[in-house]
C-alpha positions as CSV (number, residue, x, y, z in Angstrom):
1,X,28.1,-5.4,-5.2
2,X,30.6,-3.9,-2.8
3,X,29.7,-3.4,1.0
4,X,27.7,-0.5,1.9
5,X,30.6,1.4,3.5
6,X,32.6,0.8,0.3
7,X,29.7,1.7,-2.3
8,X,28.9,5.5,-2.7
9,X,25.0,6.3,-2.2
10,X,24.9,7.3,-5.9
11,X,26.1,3.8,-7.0
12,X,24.3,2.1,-4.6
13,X,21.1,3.5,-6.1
14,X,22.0,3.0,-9.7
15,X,22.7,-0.5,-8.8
16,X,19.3,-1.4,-7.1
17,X,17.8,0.7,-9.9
18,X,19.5,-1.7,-12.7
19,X,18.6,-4.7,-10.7
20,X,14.8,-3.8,-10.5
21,X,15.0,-2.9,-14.1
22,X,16.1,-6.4,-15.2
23,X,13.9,-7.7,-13.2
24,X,10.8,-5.7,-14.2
25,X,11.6,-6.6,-18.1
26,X,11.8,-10.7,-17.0
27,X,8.4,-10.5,-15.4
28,X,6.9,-8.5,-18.5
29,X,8.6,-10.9,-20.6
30,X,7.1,-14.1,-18.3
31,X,3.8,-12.3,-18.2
32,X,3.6,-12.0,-14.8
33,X,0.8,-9.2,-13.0
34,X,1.9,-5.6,-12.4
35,X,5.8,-7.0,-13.8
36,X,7.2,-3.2,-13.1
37,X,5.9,-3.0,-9.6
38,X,6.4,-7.1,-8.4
39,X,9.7,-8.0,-10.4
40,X,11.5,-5.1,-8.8
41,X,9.5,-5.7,-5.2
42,X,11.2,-9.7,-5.2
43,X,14.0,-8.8,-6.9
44,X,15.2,-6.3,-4.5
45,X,13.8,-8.0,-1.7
46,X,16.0,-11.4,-2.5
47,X,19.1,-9.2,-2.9
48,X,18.6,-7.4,0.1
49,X,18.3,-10.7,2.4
50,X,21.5,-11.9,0.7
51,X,23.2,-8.7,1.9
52,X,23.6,-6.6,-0.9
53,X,23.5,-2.7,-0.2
54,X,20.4,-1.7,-1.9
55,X,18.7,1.2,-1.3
56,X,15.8,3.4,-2.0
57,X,16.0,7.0,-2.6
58,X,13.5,9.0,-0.7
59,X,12.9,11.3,-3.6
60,X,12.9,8.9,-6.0
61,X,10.2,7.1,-3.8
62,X,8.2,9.8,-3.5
63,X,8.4,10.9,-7.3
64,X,6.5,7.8,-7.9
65,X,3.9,8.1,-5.5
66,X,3.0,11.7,-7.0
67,X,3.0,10.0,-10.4
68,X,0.8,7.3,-9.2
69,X,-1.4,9.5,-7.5
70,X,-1.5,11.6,-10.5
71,X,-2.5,8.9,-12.7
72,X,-5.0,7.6,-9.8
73,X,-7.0,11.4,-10.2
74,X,-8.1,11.0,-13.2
75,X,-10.7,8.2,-12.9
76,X,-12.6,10.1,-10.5
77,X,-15.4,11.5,-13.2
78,X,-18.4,13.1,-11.7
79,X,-20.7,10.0,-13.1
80,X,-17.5,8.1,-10.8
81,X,-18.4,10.2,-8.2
82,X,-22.0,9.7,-8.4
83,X,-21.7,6.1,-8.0
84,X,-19.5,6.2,-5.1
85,X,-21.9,8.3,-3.1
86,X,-24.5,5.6,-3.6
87,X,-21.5,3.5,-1.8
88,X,-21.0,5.1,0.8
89,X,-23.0,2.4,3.2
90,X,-20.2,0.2,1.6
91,X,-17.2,1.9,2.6
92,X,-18.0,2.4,6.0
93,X,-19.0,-1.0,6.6
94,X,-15.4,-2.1,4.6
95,X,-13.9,0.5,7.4
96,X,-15.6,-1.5,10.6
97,X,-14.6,-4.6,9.0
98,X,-10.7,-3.4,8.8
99,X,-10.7,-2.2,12.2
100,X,-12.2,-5.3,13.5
101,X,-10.2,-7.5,11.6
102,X,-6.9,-5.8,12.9
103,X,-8.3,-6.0,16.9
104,X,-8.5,-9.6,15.6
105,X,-5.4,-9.8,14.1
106,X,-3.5,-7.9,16.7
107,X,-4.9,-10.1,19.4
108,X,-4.4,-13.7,17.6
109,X,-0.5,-12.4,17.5
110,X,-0.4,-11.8,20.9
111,X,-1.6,-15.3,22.1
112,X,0.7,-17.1,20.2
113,X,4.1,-14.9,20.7
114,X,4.0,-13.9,24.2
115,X,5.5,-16.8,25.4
116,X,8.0,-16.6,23.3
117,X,9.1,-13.2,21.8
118,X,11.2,-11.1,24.7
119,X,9.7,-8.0,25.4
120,X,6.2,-8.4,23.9
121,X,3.4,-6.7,24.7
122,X,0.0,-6.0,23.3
123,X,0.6,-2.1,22.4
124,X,3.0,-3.7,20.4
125,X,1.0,-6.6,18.7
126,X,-1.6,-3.8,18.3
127,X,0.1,-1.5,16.2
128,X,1.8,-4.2,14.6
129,X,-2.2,-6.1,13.5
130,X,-3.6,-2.4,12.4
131,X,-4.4,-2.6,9.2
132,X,-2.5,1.0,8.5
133,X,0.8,2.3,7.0
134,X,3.7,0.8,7.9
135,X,5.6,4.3,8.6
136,X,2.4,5.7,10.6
137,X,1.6,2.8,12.5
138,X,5.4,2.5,13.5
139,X,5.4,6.2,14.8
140,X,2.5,5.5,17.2
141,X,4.2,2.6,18.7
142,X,7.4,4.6,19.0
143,X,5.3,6.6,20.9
144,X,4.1,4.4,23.1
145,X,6.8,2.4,24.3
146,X,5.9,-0.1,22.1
147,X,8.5,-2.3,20.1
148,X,9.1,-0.4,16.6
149,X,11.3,-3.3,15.1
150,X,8.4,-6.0,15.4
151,X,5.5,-3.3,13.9
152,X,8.0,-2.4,11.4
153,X,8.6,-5.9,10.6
154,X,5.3,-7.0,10.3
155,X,3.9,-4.5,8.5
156,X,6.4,-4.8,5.6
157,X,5.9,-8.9,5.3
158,X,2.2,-7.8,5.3
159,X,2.7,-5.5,2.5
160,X,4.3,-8.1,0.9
161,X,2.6,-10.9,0.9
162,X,-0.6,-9.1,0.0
163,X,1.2,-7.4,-3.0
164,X,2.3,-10.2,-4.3
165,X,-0.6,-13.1,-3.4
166,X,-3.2,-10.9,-4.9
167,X,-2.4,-10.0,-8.2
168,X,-1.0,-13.5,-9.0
169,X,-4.9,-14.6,-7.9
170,X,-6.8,-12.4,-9.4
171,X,-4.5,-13.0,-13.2
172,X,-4.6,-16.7,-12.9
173,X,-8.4,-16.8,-12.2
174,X,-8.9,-15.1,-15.0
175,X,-10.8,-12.1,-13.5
176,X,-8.7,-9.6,-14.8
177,X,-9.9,-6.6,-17.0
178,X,-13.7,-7.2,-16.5
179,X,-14.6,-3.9,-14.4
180,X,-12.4,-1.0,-16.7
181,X,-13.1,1.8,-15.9
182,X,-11.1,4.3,-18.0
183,X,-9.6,7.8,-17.2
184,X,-10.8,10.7,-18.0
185,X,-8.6,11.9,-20.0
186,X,-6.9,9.0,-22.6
187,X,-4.5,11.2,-25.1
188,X,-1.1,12.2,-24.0
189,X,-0.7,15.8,-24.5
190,X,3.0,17.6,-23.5
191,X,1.5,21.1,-22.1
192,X,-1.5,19.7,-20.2
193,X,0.7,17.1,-18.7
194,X,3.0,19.5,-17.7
195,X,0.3,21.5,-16.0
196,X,-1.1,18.3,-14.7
197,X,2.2,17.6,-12.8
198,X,2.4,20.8,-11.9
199,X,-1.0,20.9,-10.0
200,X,-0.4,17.7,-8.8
201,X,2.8,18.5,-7.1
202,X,1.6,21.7,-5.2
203,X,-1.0,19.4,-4.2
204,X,1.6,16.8,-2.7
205,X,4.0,19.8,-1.6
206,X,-0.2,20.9,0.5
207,X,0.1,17.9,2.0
208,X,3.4,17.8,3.2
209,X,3.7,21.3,4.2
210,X,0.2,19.9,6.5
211,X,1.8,17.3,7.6
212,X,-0.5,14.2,6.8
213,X,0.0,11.1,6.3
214,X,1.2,9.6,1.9
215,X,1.6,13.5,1.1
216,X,3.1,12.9,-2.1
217,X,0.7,10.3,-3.4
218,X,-2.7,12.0,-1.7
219,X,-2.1,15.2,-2.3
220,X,-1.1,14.8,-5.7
221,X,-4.8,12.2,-5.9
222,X,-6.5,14.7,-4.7
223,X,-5.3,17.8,-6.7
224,X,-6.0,15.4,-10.3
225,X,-9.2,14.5,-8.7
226,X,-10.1,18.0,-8.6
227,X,-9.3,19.1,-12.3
228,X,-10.9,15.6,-13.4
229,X,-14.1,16.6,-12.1
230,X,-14.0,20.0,-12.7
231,X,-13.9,18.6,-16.1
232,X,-10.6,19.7,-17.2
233,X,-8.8,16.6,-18.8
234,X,-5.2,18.2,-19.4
235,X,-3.4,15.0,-20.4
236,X,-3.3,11.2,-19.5
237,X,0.1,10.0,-17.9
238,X,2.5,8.1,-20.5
239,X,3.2,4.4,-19.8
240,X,6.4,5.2,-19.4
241,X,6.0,7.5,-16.4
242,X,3.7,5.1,-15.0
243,X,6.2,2.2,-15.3
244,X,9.2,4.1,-13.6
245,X,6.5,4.9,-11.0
246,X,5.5,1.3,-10.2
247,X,10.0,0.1,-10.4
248,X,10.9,2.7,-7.5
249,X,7.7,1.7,-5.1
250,X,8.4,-2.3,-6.0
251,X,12.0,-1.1,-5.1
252,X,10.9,1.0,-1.6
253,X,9.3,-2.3,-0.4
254,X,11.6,-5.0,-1.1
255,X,14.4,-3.0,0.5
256,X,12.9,-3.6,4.2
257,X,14.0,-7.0,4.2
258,X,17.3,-7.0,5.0
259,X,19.3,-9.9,6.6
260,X,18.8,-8.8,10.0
261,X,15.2,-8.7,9.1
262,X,15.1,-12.1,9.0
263,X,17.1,-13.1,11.9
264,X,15.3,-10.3,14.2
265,X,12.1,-12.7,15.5
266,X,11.5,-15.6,13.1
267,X,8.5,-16.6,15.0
268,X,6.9,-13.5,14.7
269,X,7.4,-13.4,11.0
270,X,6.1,-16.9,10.6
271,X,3.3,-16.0,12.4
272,X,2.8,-12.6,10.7
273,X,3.1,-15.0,7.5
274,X,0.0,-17.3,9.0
275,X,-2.0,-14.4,10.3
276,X,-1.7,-12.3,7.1
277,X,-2.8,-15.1,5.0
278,X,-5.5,-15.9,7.1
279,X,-6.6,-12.7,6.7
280,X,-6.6,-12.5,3.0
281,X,-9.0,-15.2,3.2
282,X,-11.4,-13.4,5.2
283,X,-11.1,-10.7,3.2
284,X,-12.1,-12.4,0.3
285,X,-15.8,-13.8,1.8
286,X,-16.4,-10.3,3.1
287,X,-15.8,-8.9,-0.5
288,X,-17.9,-12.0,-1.8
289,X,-20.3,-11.1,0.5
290,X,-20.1,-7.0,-0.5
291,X,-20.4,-8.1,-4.1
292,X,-23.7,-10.1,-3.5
293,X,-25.2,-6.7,-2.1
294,X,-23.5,-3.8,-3.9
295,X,-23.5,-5.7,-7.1
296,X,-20.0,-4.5,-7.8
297,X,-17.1,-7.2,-9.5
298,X,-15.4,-9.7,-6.8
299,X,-12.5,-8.9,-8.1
300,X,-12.6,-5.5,-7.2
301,X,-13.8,-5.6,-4.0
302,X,-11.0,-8.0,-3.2
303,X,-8.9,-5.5,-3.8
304,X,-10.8,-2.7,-2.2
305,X,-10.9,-5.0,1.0
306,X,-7.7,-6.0,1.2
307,X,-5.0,-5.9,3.8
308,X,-2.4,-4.6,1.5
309,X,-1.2,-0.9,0.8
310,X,-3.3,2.0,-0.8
311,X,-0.4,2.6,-3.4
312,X,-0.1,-1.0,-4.2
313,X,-3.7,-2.2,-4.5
314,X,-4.9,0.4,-6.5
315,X,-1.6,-0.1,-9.4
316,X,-2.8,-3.7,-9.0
317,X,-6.4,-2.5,-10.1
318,X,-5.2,0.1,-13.0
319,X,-3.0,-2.5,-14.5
320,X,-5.4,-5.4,-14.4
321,X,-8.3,-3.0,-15.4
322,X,-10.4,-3.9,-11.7
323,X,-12.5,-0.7,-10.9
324,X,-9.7,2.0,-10.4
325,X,-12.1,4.3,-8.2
326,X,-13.7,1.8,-6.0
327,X,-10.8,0.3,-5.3
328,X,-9.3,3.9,-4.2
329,X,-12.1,5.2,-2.5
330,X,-12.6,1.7,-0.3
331,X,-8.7,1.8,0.6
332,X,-8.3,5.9,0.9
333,X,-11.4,5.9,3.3
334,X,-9.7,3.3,5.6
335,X,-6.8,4.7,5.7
336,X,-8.0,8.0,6.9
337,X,-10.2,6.2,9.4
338,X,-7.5,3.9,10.5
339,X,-5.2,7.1,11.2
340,X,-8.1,8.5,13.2
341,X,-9.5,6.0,15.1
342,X,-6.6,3.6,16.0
343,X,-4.8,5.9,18.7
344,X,-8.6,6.3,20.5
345,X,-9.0,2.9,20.1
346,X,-5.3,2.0,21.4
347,X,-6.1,3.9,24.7
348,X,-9.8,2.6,25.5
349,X,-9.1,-1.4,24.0
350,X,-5.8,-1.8,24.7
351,X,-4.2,0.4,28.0
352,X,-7.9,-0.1,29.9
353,X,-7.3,-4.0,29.4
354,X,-3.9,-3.4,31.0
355,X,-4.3,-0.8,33.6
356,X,-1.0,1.1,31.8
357,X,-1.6,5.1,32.8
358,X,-1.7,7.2,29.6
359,X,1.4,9.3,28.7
């Protein structure tokens, strides 16, 4: 590829796009978990470090976040629903556990890079160890004078790891495709999926006109939960929507990691690296634990629990057939909560302990 200032946008996109491509179709072809998501994800990532001018387009981004949360929708049945509200004492208990594993978290990266990373301070280690989006949880450290390239930084290798460790688990323990739970609706028909993505869309274009957090892929989850269970099941989504969904949000992550992502703070990455696996395997005794009393599939709650992204863990639980709504409604739930309860948190934990005066 050319340089950046040499390559037009339009080319620059095609040629990330052809690059995921190939990679999706050698990971389907190796067999590998959620290939159209994690062959574009590394592939784009390993091009990016090398220099190459990849890039994601925003609207082809958020096009596959409204397809995914499209696709997402129509799981939530009302027997779905049901079961969920007998949950709920298990999604609020998944929501302390995030929270206090990102204090943790947030904490344990402090003590081992203050020493050593200029200009570190815990605002920043603690909107860098909230368990949150990467986009949001950057914002609120912009906000308050914290760091934005370390919270950016290690929320992406988070991501990352997490998207990538997981799946690979779950496939090669052989746990995959023993909670399926299928959509509502399972025939592809061309006018109700056009009214389908039409609802969906005004649902997304809601959510952004309101400002909140994901727009694209809640409001369009939300709008198809709605229809589904209101009990009109237009259409299912074809594969092949789903696939291109799964390429452009692989692509969107692996972009981050640019070569000056890399030479930015290697010891805050490595510890990132450390801390995030260490927090997988927490994550994985509290979902053992949450299976023994909910009497839900480990698997699942693995991925409900996890410290990855809401978009990414649930395409890991559709393809792999892992308990679509659970998973959703454990990760949707903490998001929201995180979003609510980590700037309150920020000012009572984190500027009392320091004596900084609010802004």
């Amino acid at each position: 590829m050319a340089s950046e200032g040499r390559l037009p946008l339009p080319a620059r996109v095609v040629a990330t796009l052809g690059v995921a491509a190939v990679a999706a179709l050698l990971c389907v072809w190796l067999g590998t978990p959620i290939p159209w998501m994690i062959g574009p994800l590394l592939a784009t990532a390993l091009v990016s470090i090398l220099g190459a001018p990849t890039v994601s387009w925003i609207p082809f981004r958020n096009a596959g976040q409204w397809i995914i949360g499209t696709a997402l929708g129509l799981y939530f049945t009302p027997e779905v629903l049901a079961l969920l509200g007998r949950l709920w004492w298990a999604i609020v208990l998944a929501v302390v556990w995030a929270l206090a594993l990102g204090m943790f978290f947030s904490r344990w990266l402090f003590a081992v890079n203050r020493a050593h990373v200029p200009g570190l301070d815990q605002g920043t280690t603690f909107f860098a160890g909230s368990i949150g989006g990467a986009s949001e949880m950057t914002l609120l450290a912009e906000r308050h004078g914290a760091r934005t390239d370390l919270v950016a930084s290690a929320h992406s290798l988070r991501v990352l790891i997490v998207t990538v460790l997981i799946p690979f688990a779950i496939q090669w323990s052989g746990m995959h495709g023993l909670d399926a739970t299928p959509p509502a609706a399972r025939v592809v028909d061309g006018m109700g999926l056009a009214g389908l993505l039409l609802a969906s869309a005004v649902g997304a274009m809601v959510m952004v006109w309101a400002r909140r957090t994901n727009p694209w892929f809640l409001g369009a989850f939300v709008a198809a939960m709605l229809l589904t269970v209101s009990g009109q099941d237009w259409s299912a989504i074809p594969a092949v929507l789903s696939n291109a969904a799964q390429l452009v949000i692989g692509v969107s992550l692996g972009v981050r990691f640019t070569p000056a992502f890399l030479r930015g703070a290697p010891r805050w990455l490595l510890s990132v690296t450390w801390g995030t696996l260490g927090m997988v395997t927490l994550c994985v005794a509290f979902a053992w634990l949450m299976s023994l009393a909910t009497g839900l599939h480990l698997a699942t709650l693995i991925l409900g629990t996890s410290p990855g992204g809401i978009a990414e863990m649930s395409i890991t639980a559709k393809v792999l057939q892992l308990g679509v709504p659970v998973v959703v409604a454990f990760q949707v739930c903490r998001l929201v909560a995180v979003l609510i309860l980590v700037e309150p948190m920020y000012h009572r934990m984190v500027r009392t302990d320091s004596g900084t005066p609010a802004r």
